[in-house]
C-alpha positions in Angstrom: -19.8 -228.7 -87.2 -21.2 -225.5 -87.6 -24.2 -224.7 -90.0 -23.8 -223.6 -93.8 -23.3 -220.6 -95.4 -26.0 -218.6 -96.0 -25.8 -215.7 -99.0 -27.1 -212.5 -99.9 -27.1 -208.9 -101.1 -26.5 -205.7 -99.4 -28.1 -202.7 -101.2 -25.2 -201.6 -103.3 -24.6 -205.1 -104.7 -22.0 -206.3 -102.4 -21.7 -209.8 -100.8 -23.0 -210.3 -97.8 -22.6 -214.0 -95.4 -24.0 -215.3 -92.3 -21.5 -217.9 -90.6 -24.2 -219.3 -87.5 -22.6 -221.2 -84.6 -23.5 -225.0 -84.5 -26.3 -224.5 -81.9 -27.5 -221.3 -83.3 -31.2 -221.1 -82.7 -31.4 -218.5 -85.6 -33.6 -218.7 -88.7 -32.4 -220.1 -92.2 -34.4 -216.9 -93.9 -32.5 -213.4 -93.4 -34.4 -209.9 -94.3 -33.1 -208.3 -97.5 -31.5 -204.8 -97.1 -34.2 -202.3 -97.4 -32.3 -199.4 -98.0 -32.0 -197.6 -101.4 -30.1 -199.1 -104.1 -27.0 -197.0 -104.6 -23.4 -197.7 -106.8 -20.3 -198.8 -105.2 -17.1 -196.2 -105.4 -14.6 -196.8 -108.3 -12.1 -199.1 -107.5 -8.7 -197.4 -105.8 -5.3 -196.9 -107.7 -1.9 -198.6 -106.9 1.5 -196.9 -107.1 4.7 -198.2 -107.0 7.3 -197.0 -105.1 11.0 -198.1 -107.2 12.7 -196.9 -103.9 11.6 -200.2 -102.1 9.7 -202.2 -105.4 6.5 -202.4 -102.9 2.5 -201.5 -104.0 0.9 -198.4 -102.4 -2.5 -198.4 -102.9 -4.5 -194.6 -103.1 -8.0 -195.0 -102.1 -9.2 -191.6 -101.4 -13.0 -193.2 -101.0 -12.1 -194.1 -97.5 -11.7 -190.7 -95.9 -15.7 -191.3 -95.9 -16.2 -194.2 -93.3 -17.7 -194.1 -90.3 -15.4 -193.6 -87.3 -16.5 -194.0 -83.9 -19.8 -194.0 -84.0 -22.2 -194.1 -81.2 -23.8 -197.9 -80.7 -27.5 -196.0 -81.9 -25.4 -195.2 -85.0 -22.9 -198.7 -85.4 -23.1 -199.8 -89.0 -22.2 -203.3 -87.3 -24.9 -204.2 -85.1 -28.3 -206.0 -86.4 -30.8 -203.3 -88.5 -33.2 -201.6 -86.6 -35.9 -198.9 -87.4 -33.7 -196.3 -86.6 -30.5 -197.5 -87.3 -30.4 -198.9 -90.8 -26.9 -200.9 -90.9 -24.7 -202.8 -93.3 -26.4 -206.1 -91.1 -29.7 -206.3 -92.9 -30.5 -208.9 -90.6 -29.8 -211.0 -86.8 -26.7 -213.4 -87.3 -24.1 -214.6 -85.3 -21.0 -214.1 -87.7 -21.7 -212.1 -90.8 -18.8 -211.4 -93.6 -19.6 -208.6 -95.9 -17.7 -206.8 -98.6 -16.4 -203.2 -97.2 -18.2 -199.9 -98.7 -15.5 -198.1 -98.9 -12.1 -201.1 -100.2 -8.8 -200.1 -100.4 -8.8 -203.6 -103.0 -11.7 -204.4 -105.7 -14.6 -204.3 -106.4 -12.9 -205.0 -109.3 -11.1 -208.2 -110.1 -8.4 -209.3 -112.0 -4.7 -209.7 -112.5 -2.1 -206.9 -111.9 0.0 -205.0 -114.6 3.4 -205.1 -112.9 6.4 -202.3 -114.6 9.8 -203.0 -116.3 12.7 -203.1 -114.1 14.2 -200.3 -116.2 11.0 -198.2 -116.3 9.3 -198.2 -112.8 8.8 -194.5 -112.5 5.6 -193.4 -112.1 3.6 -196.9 -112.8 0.3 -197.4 -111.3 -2.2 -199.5 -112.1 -5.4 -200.6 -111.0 -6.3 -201.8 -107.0 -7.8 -205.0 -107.7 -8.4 -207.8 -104.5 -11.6 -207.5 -102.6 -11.8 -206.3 -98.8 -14.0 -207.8 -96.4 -15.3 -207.2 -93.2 -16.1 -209.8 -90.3 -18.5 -209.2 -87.7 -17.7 -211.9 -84.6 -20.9 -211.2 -83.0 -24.4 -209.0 -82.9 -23.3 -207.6 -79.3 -22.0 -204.2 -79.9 -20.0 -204.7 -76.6 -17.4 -207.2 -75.7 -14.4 -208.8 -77.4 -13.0 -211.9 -79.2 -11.7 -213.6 -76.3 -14.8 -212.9 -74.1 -17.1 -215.0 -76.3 -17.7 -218.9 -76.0 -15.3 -221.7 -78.1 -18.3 -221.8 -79.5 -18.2 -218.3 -81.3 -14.8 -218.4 -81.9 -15.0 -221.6 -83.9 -17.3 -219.9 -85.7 -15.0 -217.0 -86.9 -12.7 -219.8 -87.5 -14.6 -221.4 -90.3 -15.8 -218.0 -91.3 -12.0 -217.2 -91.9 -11.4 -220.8 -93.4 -14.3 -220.4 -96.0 -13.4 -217.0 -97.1 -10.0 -217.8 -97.6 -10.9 -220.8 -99.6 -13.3 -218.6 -101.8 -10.7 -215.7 -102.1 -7.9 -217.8 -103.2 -9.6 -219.3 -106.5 -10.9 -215.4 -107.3 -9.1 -214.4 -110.6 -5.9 -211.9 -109.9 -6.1 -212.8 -106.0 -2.3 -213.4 -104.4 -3.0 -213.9 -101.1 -5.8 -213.5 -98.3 -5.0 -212.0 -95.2 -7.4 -212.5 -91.9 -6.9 -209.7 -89.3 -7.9 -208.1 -86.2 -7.1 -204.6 -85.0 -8.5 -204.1 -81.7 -8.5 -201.0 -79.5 -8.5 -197.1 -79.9 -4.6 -197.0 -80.0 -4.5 -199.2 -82.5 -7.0 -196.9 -84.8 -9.8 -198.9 -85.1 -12.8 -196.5 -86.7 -15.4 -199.0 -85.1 -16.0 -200.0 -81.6 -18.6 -203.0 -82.6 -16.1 -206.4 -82.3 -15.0 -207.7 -85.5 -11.9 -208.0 -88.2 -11.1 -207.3 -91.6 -9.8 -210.2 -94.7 -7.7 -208.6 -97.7 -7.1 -210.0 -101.0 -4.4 -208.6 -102.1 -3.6 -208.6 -106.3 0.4 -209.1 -105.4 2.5 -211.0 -102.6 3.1 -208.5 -99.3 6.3 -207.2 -98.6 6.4 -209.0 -95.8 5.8 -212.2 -97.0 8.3 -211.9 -99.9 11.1 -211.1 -96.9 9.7 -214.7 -95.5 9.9 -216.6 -98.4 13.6 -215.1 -99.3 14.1 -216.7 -96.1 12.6 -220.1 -95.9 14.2 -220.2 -100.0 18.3 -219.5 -98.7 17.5 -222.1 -95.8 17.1 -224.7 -97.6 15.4 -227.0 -95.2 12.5 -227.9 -92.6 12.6 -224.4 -92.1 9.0 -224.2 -90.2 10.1 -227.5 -88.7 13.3 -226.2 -87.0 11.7 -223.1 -86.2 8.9 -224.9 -83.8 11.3 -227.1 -82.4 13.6 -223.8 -81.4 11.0 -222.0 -79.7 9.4 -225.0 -78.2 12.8 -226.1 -76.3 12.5 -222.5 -74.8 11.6 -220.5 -71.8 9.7 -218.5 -74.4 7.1 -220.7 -75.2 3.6 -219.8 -73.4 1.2 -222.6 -75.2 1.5 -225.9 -76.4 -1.4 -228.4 -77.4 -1.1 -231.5 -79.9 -1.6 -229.4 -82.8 -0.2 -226.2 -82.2 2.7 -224.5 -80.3 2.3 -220.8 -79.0 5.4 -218.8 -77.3 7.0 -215.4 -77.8 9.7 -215.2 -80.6 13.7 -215.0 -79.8 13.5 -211.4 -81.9 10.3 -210.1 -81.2 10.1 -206.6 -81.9 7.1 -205.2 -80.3 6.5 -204.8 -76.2 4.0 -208.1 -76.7 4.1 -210.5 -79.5 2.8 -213.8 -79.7 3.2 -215.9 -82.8 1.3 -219.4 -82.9 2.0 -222.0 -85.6 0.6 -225.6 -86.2 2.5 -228.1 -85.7 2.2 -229.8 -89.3 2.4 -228.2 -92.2 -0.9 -226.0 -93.0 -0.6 -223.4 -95.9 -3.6 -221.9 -94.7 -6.8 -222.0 -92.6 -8.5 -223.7 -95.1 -6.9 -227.1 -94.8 -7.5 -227.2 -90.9 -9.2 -229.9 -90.0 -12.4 -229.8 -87.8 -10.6 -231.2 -85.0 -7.6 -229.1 -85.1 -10.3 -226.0 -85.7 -11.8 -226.8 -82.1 -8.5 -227.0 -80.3 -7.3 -223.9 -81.9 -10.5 -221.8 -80.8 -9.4 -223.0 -77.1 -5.8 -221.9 -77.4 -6.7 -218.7 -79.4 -9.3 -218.0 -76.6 -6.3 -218.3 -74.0 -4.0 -216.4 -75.9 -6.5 -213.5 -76.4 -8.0 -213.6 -72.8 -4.3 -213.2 -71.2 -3.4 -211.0 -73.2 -6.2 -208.3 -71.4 -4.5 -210.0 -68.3 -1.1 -208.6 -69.1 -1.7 -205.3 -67.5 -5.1 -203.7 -65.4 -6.6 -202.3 -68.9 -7.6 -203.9 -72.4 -4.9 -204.6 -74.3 -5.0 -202.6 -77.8 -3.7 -205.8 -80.4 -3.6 -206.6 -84.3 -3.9 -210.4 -84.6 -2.7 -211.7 -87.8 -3.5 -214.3 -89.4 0.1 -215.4 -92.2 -1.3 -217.5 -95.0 0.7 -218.8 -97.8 0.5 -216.8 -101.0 -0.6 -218.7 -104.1 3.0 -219.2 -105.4 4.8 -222.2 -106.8 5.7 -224.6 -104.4 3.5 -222.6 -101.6 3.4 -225.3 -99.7 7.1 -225.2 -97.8 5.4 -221.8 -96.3 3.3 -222.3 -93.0 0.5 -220.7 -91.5 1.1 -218.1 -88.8 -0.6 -216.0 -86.2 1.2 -212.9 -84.9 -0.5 -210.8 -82.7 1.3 -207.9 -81.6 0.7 -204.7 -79.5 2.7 -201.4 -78.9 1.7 -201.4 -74.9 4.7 -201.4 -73.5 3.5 -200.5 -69.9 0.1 -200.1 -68.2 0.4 -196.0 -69.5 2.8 -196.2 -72.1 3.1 -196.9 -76.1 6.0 -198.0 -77.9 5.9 -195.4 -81.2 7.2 -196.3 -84.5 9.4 -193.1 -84.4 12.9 -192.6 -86.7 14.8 -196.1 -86.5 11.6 -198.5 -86.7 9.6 -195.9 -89.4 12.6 -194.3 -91.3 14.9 -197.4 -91.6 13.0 -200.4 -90.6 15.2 -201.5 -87.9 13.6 -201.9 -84.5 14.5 -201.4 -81.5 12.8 -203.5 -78.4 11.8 -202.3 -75.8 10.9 -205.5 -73.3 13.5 -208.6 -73.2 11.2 -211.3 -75.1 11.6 -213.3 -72.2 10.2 -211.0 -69.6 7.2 -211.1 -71.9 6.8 -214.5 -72.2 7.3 -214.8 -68.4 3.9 -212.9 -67.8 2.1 -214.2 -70.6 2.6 -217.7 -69.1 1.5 -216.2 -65.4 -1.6 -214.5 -66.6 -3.0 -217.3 -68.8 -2.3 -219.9 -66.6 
């Protein structure tokens, strides 16, 4: 069981957490962040588009952060004298609120327009936006770090999402990783982002639609189809891991428990320790997969907080556009005009390798 929380400020105000690992060595005590006090930017506006009834959100704040720095320069790694960072301190996991949000500071429920009037309605981004540091090392990845470590992210992500969830005007918390250049990451230094958004996604309103018109063990059905198949690349007592029938991008993954979990939160400590095994297999193939690093968002699909929340299951979906070892699949006219996408690599010539390389 790894250690507990430990809380503090940054210099603007923002929350700041350590998450050590269960053998972690490291003091109780952290420094406090010695650089000047400052105020956080105003909280970013949401539009909404009546074309598709979805929430854009305009933070203009965020043309500001950091991207690409040099590791003398990484706002990730531990402070030093000359590199004065948003890490106050030495940690193993930290979670800290992002400078620059596309959601919050502020909190709060949503205004949400008529259905006769939803021209030109905006309203204010509220949600929070955190950032999650998986290790001090300014080098190195997710998959290349102990069970340990990953465990550790694990019950960061579980905590958070926990906290998140009972913060007023939050709709549903959203653990993620976006990994490599092509990709767009802005920061080289290993570690993922958690939204909390103010409304349900798009996405997940197409799933419940779904899982509503079904009518049944929709989740249930669903693992025991992709199990049966040639597609499927992991399975351990808990979880099931395997390449969907309609996947849409070069590589995808998806990974769901095998009983019903709304979210990371209701894990239990036994299932958390065999997921950090599986996630580390899934992760490590995938930089298998061809002779580079694989560019990936892994994400994690919690159930909104929404009557009845609990016929929806958690997911993870990790995705990437490399479609060969020198080649990206790009979201060009049918996938970004229209939505409708068109794949590129049979699903299960994808699981095929998967299986190869992580076994």
């Amino acid at each position: 069981m790894n250690k507990p929380r430990i809380d503090a400020k940054l210099f603007d105000g923002r929350d700041i957490f350590y998450f050590d690992d269960a053998n972690s060595q490291l003091p109780r005590q952290r420094a406090d962040d010695q650089r000047p006090k400052d105020s956080r930017p105003n909280t970013a506006e949401l539009r909404y588009d009546p074309l598709v009834s979805e929430w854009i959100t305009v933070a203009s704040h965020r043309q500001e952060r950091a991207f690409l720095p040099p590791k003398h320069a990484c706002p990730l790694c531990p402070t030093s004298e000359s590199n004065p960072s948003e890490l106050p301190d030495v940690f193993d996991v930290a979670v800290f609120e992002n400078k620059g949000p596309a959601f919050g500071p502020a909190l709060g429920s949503i205004e949400h327009p008529s259905a006769t009037s939803p021209f030109g309605f905006q309203t204010t981004a509220h949600g929070r936006c955190e950032v999650v540091v998986f290790s001090p090392e300014h080098q190195g990845s997710l998959g290349s770090m102990p069970t340990t470590r990953i465990e550790t992210v694990i019950g960061a992500w579980q905590n958070r999402t926990a906290d998140l969830q009972s913060t007023s005007g939050v709709m549903q918390v959203f653990p993620f990783e976006n990994r490599g250049q092509d990709i767009g990451v802005t920061l080289h230094h290993p570690h993922g982002q958690i939204y909390a958004y103010p409304f349900v996604t798009p996405r997940t309103q197409k799933l419940v639609r779904s899982v509503d018109a079904h009518g049944g063990d929709f989740f249930g059905e669903l693992i025991a189809f992709e199990s049966g198949s040639t597609r499927k690349v992991i399975e351990t007592e808990n979880f099931v891991a395997y390449v969907p029938f309609a996947a849409r991008w070069p590589i995808e993954l998806h990974l769901t428990p095998k009983r019903a979990v709304a979210d990371l939160s209701e894990l239990a400590e036994h299932e958390v320790s065999e997921l950090a095994d599986a996630y580390k297999r899934l992760l490590q193939g995938l930089d298998n997969f061809y002779d580079r690093t694989t560019p990936y968002i892994s994400a994690w699909h919690q159930a909104p907080m929404i009557e009845n929340r609990e016929r929806l299951r958690l997911m993870l979906q990790i995705t990437s556009p490399l479609r060969a070892v020198d080649k990206l699949k790009h979201l060009a006219g049918s996938e970004s005009a229209m939505g409708a996408f068109v794949g590129d690599v049979a699903p299960e010539v994808t699981a095929a390798r998967l299986k190869e390389v992580i076994q």
